[in-house]
N, C-alpha and C positions, 0 to 999 in steps of 0.2 A: 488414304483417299476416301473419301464420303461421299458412295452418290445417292444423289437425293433429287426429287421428282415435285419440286412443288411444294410440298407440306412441310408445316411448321414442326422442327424435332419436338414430340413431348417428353417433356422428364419423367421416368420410371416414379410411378408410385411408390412408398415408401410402402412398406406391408405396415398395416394396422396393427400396434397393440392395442389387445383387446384384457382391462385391468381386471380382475377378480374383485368382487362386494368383498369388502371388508365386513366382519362381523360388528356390529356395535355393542354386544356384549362386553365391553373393557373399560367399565368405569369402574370397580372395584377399588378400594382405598390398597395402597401400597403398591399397585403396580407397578412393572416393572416400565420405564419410560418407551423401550424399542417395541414390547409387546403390546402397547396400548396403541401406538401407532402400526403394529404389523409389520414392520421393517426387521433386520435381522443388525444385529452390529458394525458389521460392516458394511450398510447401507450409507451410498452418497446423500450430500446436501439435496442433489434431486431428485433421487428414489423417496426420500424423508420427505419431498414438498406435495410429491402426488398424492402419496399414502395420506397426506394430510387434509388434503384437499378433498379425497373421497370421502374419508370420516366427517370432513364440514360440511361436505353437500348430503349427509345423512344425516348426522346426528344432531345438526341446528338446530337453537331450540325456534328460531321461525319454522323451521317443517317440523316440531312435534310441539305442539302448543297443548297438548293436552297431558303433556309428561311433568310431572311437576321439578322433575329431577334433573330435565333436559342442560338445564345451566349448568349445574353440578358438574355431570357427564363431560359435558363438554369444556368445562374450563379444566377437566385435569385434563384432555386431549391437546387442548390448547397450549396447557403450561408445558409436556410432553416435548408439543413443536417448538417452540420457544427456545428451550433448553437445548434441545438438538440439532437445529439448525446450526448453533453459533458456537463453532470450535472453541471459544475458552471456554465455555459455561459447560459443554457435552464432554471435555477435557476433565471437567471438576466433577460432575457427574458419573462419568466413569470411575474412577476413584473414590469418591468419598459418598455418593449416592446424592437421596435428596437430603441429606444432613447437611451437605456441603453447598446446598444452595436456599437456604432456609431465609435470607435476610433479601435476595436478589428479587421474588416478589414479579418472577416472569410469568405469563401469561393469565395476569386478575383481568383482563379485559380483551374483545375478542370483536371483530368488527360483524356487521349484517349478514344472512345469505347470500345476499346478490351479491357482494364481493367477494366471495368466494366462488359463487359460479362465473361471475362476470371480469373480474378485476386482479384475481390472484394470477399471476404469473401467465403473462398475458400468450408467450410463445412456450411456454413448459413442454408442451406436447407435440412441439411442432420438429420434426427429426431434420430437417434441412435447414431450420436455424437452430447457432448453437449458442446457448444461454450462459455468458459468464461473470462469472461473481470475481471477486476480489483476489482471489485464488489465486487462479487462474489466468487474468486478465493481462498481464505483463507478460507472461510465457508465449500467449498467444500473439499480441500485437508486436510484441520484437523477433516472430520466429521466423520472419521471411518471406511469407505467405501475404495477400493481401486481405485485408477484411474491412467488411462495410458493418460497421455496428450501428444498432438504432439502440439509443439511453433514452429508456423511458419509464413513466409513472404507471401504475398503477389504474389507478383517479383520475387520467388524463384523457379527456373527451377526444383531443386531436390526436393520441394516440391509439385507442380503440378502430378510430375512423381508418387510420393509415393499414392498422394490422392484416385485411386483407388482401393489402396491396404487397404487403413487404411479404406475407407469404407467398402468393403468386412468381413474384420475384424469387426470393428465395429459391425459388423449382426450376426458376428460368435460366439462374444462375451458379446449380446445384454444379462444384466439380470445378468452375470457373475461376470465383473466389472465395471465400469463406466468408459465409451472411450471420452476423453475432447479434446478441440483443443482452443488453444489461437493463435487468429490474432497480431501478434508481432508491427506489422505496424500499428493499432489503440492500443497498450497496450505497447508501447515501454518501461516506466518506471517501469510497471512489468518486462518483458521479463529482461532488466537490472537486476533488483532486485534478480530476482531468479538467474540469474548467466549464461543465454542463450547467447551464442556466435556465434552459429551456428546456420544453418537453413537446413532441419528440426533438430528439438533437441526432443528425444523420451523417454519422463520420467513416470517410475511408480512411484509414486512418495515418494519417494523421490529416486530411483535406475536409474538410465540411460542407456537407450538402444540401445549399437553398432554396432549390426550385419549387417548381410543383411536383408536387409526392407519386404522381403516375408512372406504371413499373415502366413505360417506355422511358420516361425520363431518366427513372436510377437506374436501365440498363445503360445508357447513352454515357450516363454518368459514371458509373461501376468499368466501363471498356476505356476508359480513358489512359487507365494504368494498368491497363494488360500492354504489352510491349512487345508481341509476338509478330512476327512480321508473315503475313499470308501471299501466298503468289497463285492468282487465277492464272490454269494452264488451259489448253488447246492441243490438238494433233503431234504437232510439230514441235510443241514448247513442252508437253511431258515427254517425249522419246527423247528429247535432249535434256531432261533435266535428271530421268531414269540412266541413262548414260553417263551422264557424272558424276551420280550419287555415288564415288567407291567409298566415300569415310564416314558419311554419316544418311542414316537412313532416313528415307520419304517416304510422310506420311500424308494421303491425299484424302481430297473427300468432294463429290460433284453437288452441288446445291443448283436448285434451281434460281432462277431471276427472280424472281415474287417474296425470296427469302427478305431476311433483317442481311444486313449488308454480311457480306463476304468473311469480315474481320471477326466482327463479332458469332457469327455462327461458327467459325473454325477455330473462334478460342471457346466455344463451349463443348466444340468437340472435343478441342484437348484437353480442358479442364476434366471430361466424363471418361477418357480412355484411362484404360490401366495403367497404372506407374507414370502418369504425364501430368502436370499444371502447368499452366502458362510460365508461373514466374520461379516455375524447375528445368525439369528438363529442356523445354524448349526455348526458351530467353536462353538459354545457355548453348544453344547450339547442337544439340544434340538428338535434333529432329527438324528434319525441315518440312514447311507444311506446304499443303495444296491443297486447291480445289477446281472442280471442272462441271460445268454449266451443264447438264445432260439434254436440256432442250437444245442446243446450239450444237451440242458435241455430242449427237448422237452415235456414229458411226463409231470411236473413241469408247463409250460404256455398252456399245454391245459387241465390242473384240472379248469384252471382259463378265459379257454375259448379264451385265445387271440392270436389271428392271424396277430395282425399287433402293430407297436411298441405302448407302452401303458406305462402308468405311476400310480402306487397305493402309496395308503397311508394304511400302516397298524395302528390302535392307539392299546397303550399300553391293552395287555387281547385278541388280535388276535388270530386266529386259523382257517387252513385249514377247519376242518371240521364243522365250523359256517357259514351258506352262509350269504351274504351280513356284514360282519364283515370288508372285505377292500373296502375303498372308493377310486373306481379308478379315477383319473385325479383329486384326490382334493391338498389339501396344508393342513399344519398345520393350526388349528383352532385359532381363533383370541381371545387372554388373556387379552384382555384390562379390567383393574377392573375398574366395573362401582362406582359412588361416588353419593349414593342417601342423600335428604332431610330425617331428620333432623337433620343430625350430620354430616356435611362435615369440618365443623369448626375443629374438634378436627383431623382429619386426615389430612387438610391443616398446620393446625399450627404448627406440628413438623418435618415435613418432607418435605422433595421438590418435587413437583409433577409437570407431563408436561400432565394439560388434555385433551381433544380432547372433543368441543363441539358440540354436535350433534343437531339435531331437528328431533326428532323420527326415522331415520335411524342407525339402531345399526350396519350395518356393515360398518367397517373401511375398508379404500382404502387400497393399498397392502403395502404402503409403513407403513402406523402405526403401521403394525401388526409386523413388526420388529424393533421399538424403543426398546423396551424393552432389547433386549440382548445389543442392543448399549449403552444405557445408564445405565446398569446394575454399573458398574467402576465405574461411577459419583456418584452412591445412591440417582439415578433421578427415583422416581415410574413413571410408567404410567397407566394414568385412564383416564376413560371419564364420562360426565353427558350430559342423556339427555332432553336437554333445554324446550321441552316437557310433559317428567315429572317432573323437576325440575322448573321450569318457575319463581320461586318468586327469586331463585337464580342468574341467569342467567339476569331478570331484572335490578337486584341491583348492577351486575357489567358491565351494559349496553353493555349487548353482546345479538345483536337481528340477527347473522348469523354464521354457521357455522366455527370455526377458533381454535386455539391450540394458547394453553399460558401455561406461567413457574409459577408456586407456588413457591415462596421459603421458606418457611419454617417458614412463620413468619404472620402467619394470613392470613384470605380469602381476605383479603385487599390491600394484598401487593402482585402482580401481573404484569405479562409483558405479550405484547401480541402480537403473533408472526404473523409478514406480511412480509416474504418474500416467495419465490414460495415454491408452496407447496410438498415438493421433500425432499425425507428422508436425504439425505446429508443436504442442508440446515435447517430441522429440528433440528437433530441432533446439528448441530451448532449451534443453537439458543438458544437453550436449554443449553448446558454446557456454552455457555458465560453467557444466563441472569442468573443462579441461582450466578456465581460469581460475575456480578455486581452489581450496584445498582441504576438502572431504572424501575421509578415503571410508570405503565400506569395510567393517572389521569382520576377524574372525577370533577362533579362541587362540590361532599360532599368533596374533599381530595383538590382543586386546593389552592395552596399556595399564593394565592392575599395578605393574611395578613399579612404574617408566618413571624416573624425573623430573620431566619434565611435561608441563600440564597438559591435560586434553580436558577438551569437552566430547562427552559421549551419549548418545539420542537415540536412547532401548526403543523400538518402535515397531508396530506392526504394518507391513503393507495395505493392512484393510483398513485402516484404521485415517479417515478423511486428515484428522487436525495432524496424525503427523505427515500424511500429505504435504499439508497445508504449512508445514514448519520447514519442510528439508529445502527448498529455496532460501530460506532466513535463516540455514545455516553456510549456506553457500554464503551468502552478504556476508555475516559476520565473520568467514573466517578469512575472506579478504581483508576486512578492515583491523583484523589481529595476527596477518601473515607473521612467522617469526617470534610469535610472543607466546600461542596456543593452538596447540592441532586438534581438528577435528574429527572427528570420525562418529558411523552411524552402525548399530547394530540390530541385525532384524532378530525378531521373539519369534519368531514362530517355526525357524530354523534353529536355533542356538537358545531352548528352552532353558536349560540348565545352566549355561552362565547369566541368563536374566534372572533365574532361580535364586542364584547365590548372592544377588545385591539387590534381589525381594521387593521386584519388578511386579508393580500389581494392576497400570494401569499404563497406557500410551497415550502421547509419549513421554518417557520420564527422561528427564535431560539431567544429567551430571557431570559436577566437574572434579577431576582427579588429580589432584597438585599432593603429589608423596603420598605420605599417608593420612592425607587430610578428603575426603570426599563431603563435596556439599550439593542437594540436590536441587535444580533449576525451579523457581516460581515466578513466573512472572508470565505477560504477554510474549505469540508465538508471533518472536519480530525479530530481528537481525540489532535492532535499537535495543529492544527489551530486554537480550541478550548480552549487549555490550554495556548496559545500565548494568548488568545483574554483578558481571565480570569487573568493572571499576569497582562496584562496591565490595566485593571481596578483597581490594588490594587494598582500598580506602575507605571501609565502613565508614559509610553515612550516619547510620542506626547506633546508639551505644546502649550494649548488653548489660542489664542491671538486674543484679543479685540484691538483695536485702543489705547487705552492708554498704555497696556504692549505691543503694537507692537514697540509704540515710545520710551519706556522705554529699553527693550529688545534686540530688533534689530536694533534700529536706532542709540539706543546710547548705541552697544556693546564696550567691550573695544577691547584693541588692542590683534590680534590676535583671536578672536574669531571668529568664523563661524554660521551662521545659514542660516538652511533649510524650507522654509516656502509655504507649501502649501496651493492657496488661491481656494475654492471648493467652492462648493453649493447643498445642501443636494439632490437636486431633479437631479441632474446629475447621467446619470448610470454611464459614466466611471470617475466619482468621485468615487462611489459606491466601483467600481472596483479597484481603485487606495488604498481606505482607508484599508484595511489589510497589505497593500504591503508596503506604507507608516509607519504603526507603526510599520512592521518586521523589515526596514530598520531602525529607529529611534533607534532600540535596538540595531544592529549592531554597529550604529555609536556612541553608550552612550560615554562619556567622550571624545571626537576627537569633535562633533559637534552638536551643538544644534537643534534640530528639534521641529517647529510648525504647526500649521493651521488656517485660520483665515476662518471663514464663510462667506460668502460674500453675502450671502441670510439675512444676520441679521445686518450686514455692508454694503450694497451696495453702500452706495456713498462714505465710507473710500475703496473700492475694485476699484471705479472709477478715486476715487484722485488715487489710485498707478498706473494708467496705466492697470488693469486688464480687457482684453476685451472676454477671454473666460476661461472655467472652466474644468477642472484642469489646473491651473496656477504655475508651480514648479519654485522658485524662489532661490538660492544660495545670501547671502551676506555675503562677504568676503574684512577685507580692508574696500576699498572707493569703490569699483566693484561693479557691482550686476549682474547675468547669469542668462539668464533663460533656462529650461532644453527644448533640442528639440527633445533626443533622438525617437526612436522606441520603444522600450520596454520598459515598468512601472513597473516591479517586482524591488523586494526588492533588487536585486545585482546589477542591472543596475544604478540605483538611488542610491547608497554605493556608485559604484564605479566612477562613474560621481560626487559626491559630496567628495570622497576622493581626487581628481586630483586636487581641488582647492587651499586645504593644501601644506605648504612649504614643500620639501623631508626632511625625517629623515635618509635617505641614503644615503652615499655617492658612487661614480664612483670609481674603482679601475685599476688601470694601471698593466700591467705586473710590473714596480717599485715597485709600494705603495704596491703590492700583498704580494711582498716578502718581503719587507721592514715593513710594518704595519702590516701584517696577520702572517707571514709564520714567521715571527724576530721577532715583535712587543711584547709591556707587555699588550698588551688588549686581550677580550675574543670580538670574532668576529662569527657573521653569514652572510654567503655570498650567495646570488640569483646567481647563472650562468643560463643566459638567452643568448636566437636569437632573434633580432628585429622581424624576420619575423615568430615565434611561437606564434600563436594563443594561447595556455596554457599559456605561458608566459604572453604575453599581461595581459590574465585575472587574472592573480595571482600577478603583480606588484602593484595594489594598497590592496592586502591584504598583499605584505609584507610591505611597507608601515604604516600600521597598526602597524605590528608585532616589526619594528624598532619604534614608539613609545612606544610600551607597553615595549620592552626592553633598551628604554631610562637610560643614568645613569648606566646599570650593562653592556651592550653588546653593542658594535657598530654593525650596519648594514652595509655591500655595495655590491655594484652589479659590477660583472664578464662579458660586453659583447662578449660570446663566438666566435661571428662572426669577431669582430674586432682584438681579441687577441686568437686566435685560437689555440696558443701553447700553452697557460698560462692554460687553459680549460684541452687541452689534457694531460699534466703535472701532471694536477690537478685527469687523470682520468675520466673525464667527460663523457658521453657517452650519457646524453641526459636531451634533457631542459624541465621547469627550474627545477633544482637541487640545493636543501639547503644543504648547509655544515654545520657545526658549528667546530670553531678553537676556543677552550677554552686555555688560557694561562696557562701555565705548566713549564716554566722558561727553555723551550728549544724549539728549532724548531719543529714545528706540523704538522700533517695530521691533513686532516677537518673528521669529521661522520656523515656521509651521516644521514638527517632528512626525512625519508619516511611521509611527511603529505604536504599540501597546505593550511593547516587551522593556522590561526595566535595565535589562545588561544591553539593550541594543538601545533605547535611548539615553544612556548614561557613558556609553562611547562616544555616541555620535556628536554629544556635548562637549567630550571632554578633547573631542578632534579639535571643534570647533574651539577650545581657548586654546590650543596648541597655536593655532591659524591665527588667533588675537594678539597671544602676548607678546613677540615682539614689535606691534604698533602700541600696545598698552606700558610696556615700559620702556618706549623713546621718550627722552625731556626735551617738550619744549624750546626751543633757543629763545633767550631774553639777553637782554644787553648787559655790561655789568650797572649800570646807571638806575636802570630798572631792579634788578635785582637788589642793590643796597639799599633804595627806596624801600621796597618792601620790606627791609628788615628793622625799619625804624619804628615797626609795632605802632603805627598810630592806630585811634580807633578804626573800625571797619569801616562805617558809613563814610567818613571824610575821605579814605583813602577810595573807595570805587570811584565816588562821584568826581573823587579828583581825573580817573583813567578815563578815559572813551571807551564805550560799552564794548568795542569788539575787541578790548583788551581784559577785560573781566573776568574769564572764564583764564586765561593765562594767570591771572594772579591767584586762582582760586586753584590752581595746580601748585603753583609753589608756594602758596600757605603749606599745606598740606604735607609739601615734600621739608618745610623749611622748619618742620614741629610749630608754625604759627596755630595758634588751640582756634581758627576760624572755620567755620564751613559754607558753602555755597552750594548753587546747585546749578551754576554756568551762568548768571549772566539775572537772573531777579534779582535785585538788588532790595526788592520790598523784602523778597521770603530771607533773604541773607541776614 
């Protein structure tokens, strides 16, 4: 119970960090990228953005204009953040140095001061919103908790403007729900994803918020989906409500009348008590609340002595006239069932448990004390053991610090163990993915050196952000390969010496173990990029060329073939970086173009005879030609669509004529591109129609509409913006095309091929004619004499069974001029 006297509850200040000057002394050539920013290695995405941001608000050369060096200085600090903000690139960095990112070309450019004092990360520092990135963003919003996120820009005028408001908020809110904010401008491919168009965009999530931006609004708003049910009591109405609390305990609180309504003050008490949230323990029954007016029910808070706002806990068996029976200013006691020696085995193995390991500290942080209602749904127990007294336990599954892991149900052995921050949202989400997956934490009695059958294995260090930022994406993936490959994760910083022995030098290094074949993981840290990685080991994309199938292969292709041949060198980083992007694109291009690789570290002097003087060497031979690639970019679409342009077209040019005459008159089944030469979408989508008019070789002609040139033929056609797929399927009369909503060439080269599924049996019903008719026709008079003999709505009848009857005439329904 909370009594209160009038005043508005303020939220506890957060204490101040106060950040340490960074030296600016750290432009030196070669440094090392952590020490130039001041961070240590195992520094977060957001420890690395502060650190950076201090360095910019000094070393800019706007505030040293007189340093001639200032740009210098500052662009290697720049490229520094660059690199290490973005897990793949601070992945390759780790590893291979700046050698390994020599062609990537991060940080040549670097924005004004004022956007770094004004613009850079607009709530970074704000401790009561919590900033999430990509990472993180899915663990949070599926963990059961509610949250109010603002996605916003950077550059955004009406976001700066709101920023005050939503901190305020924030404070007002602190404990309630959980107030998030994603930087759109470092998370662009989230912000897309979720469906953000706007800036600010204000989501509970999943509900969107339009009003006016004022905090009483988003409070009004934010209360909507608390679901806590409050009860104002009185004299009479708490002795009977203390009376029948025996099962679950009441927690009260007095507010005055002048407060924000009853509901809302009592769910922000519960949100700030210990071990409580609204949509924890209390939605769930396991506290009942109240409150009591102390101007009205004075008599009632001075039995209880209090004179200024106060908050009790009544437990179940309370009574007025029991002194010391309510414990004022406490929370609900903490239920965590302990799991002692010597029987944890039998309670591990049938059930799924999420323990919490301690070392003689029994009390749980605020956040443990409410897994329990959260995971209630999943038939997730929660228990703890302390390491302390359990010690022979806790040894054997080499857990020598305090941390939480998943049981699932299937022995003490079989275990996942949870590192990411330690925050009941992410908890939570830990928990309901590992009991579904199947990633077990290894040790050296369980590690699969021998095993048979395959595993994938993810050497990693807990400090270490990108493998963070992967062990979700291995949770995906080894759902989607249940039964084919097991997973498992091995920490380095425990288990030195077996990372030692398979010359573990950088996290995370990902391998896979099928017999005595080990191949080590490169590509993107994705659940996709993984299961890309995993096909292509069963079904190489990529074909390995030695000097003798180079010369067999490629030299002496035959006519019409193409091959793509990248010549690398294992020790290259932006080989490194090149080889994922390479086998994506090999799969793209399967049956249009042969793709290989030759090593040139194991060949060097067959890599010399070709002329190959540096590495990645991307080579096209085609014909008697041979190109080599100079583009910019080295991802998988760039390298498709550069290696598509060398192939002859499968398309043809369409005239306002041939439009009407071949498409619109024509007996063919046609899909037509209408494009603008100077449309960028366009551009990028002609060599995947391209594609699409091979794959529909033989059933469909392809050609392309340029809208710019023929600008009537387009607007005729309805056009309204490029490019735009038609399809004109032949129908034995003149046609409108059906607009194909896709840009993907396997998705509209099905949806075509539905669509003559759907035709052909109206396309080959014959006609009924009489027999009278039909002998007529076969007496091969000339053409003209014969139409003109029929009546025109029997025209198009006879121009079918010419056709059917090998008469060598053609028509095209019904003009008798054109016939």
């Amino acid at each position: 119970l909370l009594f209160s006297f009038g005043s508005r509850p303020s939220p506890v200040l957060p204490a101040l960090f106060l950040l340490a000057a960074v030296l600016v002394s750290v432009w030196a050539d070669g440094r090392d990228y952590y020490d130039l920013l001041g961070v240590s290695r195992e520094a977060t995405t957001r420890e690395i953005r502060r650190a950076f941001k201090q360095l910019a608000l000094t070393m800019h050369p706007d505030k040293n204009p007189g340093d001639p060096s200032a740009h210098e200085k500052f662009l290697q600090v720049n490229r520094a953040y660059e690199v290490l903000k973005d897990e793949d690139l601070r992945k390759k960095y780790d590893k291979y140095g700046e050698k390994g990112l020599d062609e990537q070309q991060q940080g040549g450019r670097y924005e004004s001061w004022n956007f770094y004092r004004y613009d850079f990360g607009i709530y970074d520092d704000d401790l009561e919103i919590i900033t999430l990135d990509s990472g993180d963003f899915e663990a949070a919003v599926n963990s059961g908790e509610i949250w109010f996120i603002n996605f916003y820009f950077p550059r955004c005028s009406h976001c700066h403007d709101l920023a005050p408001t939503w901190r305020e908020f924030a404070k007002e809110m602190d404990g309630v729900i959980r107030i998030g904010a994603v930087n759109c401008g470092d998370n662009n491919h989230l912000c897309r994803r979720m469906g953000i168009s706007s800036y600010p965009s204000l989501l509970v999530y999943r509900a969107q918020f339009n009003g006016e931006r004022s905090e009483d609004n988003l409070v009004r708003f934010a209360m909507q989906f608390i679901t806590t049910s409050v009860t104002q009591l009185w004299q009479g109405g708490f002795l009977l409500l203390t009376h029948r609390s025996h099962s679950s305990p009441s927690l009260h609180r007095n507010v005055s009348t002048n407060q924000r309504s009853a509901r809302s003050c009592s769910a922000v008490l519960m949100g700030r008590l210990e071990g409580s949230r609204p949509s924890g323990h209390f939605q769930d029954g396991l506290v009942k609340v109240g409150w009591v007016d102390c101007t009205s029910e004075q008599h009632l808070c001075d039995s209880f002595q209090v004179t200024t706002g106060a908050t009790a806990l009544f437990p179940p068996g309370s009574s007025l006239n029991q002194q010391g029976t309510a414990d004022f200013n406490a929370a609900p006691q903490d239920r965590l069932t302990s799991l002692r020696l010597p029987d944890p085995q039998s309670k591990l193995a049938h059930h799924r448990w999420l323990i919490s390991f301690t070392f003689g500290d029994r009390t749980s942080s605020n956040e443990y004390k409410k897994l329990q209602a959260f995971l209630r749904s999943d038939h997730i127990q929660v228990g703890r053991v302390d390491c302390v007294a359990d010690a022979p336990l806790c040894e054997s599954l080499y857990i020598h610090k305090r941390c939480v892991a998943v049981f699932k149900g299937l022995g003490i052995h079989d275990f996942e163990i949870h590192h990411g921050k330690d925050v009941l949202y992410n908890i939570v989400g830990f928990a309901r993915d590992s009991v579904r997956a199947h990633v077990t934490t290894l040790r050296p009695e369980n590690f699969p050196s021998d095993r048979k059958e395959p595993w994938l294995v993810d050497f990693f260090a807990p400090w270490c952000p990108p493998c963070r930022a992967l062990l979700p994406e291995l949770r995906k993936a080894s759902i989607q390969l249940a039964g084919q490959m097991k997973f498992g994760t091995l920490d380095c910083t425990i288990h030195h010496g077996l990372c030692s022995t398979y010359n573990i030098q950088a996290y995370p290094t990902t391998v896979i173990f099928n017999g005595s074949s080990i191949h080590e993981y490169e590509g993107h840290h994705s659940a996709d990029g993984i299961l890309e990685f995993i096909q292509d080991l069963i079904n190489p994309s990529v074909t390995v060329l030695d000097p003798s199938s180079f010369k067999e292969k490629v030299k002496g292709r035959a006519d019409g073939q193409v091959w793509a041949v990248d010549f690398y060198a294992p020790w290259c980083g932006p080989c490194q970086a090149l080889l994922p992007e390479w086998r994506r694109m090999a799969r793209l291009l399967s049956g249009q173009i042969s793709v290989g690789s030759v090593d040139c570290q194991r060949f060097q002097s067959f890599c010399q005879n070709q002329g190959v003087r540096a590495y990645p060497e991307i080579r096209l031979y085609s014909g008697s030609a041979r190109q080599s690639y100079n583009g910019w970019h080295r991802d998988a679409h760039s390298l498709r669509a550069w290696a598509l342009s060398s192939l002859p077209r499968a398309s043809v040019d369409l005239t306002p004529d041939t439009f009407r005459s071949l498409v619109l008159s024509g007996k063919d089944h046609w899909v037509l591109d209408f494009y603008a030469p100077w449309c960028g979408p366009c551009q990028h989508f002609a060599p995947e129609f391209e594609v699409l008019a091979r794959i529909l070789k033989g059933e469909v002609r392809a050609g392309k509409v340029d809208c710019q040139a023929h600008h009537q033929t387009c607007q005729s056609a309805g056009i309204t913006a490029y490019p735009t797929v038609r399809f004109y399927p032949y129908q034995g009369k003149k046609r409108s095309g059906e607009h194909i909503n896709s840009r993907d060439s396997g998705v509209i080269a099905d949806t075509i091929r539905q669509r003559l599924q759907r035709l052909s049996p109206r396309l080959q019903q014959k006609p009924k004619v009489s027999p009278a008719e039909l002998s007529f026709t076969r007496r091969r008079f000339r053409w003209q004499r014969f139409v003109f003999a029929f009546p025109l709505k029997n025209s198009l009848t006879f121009t079918r069974l010419c056709v059917e009857n090998c008469v060598c005439f053609h028509g095209n329904g019904g003009n008798t001029e054109h016939d």
